[in-house]
VOLO-381439 format. One line per 2 residues: number of its first residue (from 1); their letters; for each residue x, y, z of N, C-alpha, C, CB. Coordinates in steps of 0.1 Angstrom, whole numbers. Glycine has a CB too. Layout:
NUM = A = X Y Z X Y Z X Y Z X Y Z | ...
# end
This chain:
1 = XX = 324 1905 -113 315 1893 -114 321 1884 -124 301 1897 -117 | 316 1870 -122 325 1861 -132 313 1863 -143 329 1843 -127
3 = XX = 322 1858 -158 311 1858 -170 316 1846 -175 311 1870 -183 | 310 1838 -185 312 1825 -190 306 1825 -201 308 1813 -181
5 = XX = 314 1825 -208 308 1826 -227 319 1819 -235 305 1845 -235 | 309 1814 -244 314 1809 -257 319 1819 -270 301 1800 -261
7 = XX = 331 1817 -275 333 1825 -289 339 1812 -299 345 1840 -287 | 328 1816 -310 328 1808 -319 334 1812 -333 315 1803 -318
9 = XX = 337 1803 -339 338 1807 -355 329 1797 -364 354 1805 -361 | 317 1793 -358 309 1783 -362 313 1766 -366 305 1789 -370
11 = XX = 324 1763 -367 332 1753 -368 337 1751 -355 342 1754 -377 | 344 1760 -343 351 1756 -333 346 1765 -324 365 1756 -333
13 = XX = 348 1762 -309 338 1765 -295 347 1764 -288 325 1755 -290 | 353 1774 -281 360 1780 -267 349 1784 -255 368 1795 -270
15 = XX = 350 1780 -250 349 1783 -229 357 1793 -230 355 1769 -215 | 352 1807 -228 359 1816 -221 351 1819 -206 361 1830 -231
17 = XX = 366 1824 -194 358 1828 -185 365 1841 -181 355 1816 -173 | 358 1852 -177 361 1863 -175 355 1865 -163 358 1872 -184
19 = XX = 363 1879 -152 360 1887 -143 362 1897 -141 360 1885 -137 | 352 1900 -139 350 1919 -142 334 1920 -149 366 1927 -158
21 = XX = 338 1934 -151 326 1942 -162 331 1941 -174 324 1958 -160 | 319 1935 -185 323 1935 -200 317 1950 -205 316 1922 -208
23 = XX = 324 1950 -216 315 1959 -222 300 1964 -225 318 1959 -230 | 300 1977 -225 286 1978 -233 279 1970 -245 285 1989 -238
25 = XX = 288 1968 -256 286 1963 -267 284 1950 -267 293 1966 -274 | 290 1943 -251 292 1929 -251 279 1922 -252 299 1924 -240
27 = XX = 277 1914 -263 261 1906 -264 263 1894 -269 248 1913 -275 | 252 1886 -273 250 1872 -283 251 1876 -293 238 1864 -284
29 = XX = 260 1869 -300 263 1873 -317 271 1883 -322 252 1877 -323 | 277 1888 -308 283 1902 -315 299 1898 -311 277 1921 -307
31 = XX = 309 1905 -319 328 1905 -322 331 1907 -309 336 1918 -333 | 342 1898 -306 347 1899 -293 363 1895 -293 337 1889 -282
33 = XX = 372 1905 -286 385 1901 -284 387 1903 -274 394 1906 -290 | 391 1890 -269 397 1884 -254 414 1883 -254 391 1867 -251
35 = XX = 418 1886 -244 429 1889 -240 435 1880 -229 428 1901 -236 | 442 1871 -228 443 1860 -219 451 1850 -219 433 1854 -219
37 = XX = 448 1836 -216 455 1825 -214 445 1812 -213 465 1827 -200 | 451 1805 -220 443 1790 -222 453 1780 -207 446 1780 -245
39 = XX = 442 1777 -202 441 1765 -195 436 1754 -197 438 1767 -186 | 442 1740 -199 435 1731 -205 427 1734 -215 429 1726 -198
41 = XX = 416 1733 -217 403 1735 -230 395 1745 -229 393 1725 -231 | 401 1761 -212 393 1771 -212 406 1778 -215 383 1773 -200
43 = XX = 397 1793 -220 405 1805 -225 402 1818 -211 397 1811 -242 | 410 1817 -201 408 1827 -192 413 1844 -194 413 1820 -180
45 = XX = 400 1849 -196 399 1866 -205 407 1873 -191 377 1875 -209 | 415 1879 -195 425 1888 -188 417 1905 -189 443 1887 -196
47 = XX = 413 1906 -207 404 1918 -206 398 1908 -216 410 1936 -209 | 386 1919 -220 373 1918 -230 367 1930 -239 361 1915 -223
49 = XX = 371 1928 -250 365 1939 -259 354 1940 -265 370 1941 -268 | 346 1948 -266 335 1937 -281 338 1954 -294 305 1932 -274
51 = XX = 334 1947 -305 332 1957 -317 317 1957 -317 339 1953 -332 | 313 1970 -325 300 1970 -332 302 1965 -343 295 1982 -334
53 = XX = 308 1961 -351 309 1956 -366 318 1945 -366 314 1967 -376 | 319 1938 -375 327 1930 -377 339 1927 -388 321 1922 -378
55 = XX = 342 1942 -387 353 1946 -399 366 1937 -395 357 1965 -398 | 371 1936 -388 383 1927 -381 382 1915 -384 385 1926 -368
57 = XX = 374 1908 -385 372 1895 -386 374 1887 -400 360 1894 -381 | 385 1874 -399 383 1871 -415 375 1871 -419 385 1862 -421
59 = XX = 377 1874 -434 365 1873 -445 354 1858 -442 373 1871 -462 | 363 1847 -441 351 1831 -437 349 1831 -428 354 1816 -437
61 = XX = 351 1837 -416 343 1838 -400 333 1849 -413 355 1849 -379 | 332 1861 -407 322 1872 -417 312 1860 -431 337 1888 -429
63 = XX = 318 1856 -434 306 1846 -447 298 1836 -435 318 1832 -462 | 305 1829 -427 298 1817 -419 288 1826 -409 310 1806 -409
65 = XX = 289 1838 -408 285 1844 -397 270 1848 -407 297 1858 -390 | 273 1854 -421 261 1858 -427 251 1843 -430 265 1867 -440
67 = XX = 255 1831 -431 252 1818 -439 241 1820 -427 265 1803 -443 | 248 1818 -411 237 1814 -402 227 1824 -398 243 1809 -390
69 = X = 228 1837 -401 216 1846 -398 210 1841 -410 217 1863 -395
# end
């Protein structure tokens, strides 16, 4: 099935579109690595990962991420 989601770093906003099954972990608000190719202004996910945590992620994604909860 197709999915269509946004991944943000709170400053910048990607259109990703995926097909297939995402993960379990895949939700709103939670770490995600996409695997893919940008077309024009979309990011088309080849695969989809998500984390439970956000250990990977720079330290200022991780601060902007705590500022907005």
């Amino acid at each position: 099935s197709k999915v269509i989601f946004t991944v943000t770093d709170y400053k910048n906003y990607i259109e990703v579109v995926y097909e297939g099954i995402v993960p379990d972990l895949f939700k709103e608000g939670s770490g995600v690595v996409a695997l893919g190719f940008m077309q024009n202004e979309t990011f088309y996910a080849q695969e989809v990962l998500a984390k439970h945590d956000e250990n990977y992620m720079p330290p200022e994604v991780a601060k902007l991420m705590e500022e907005v909860e």
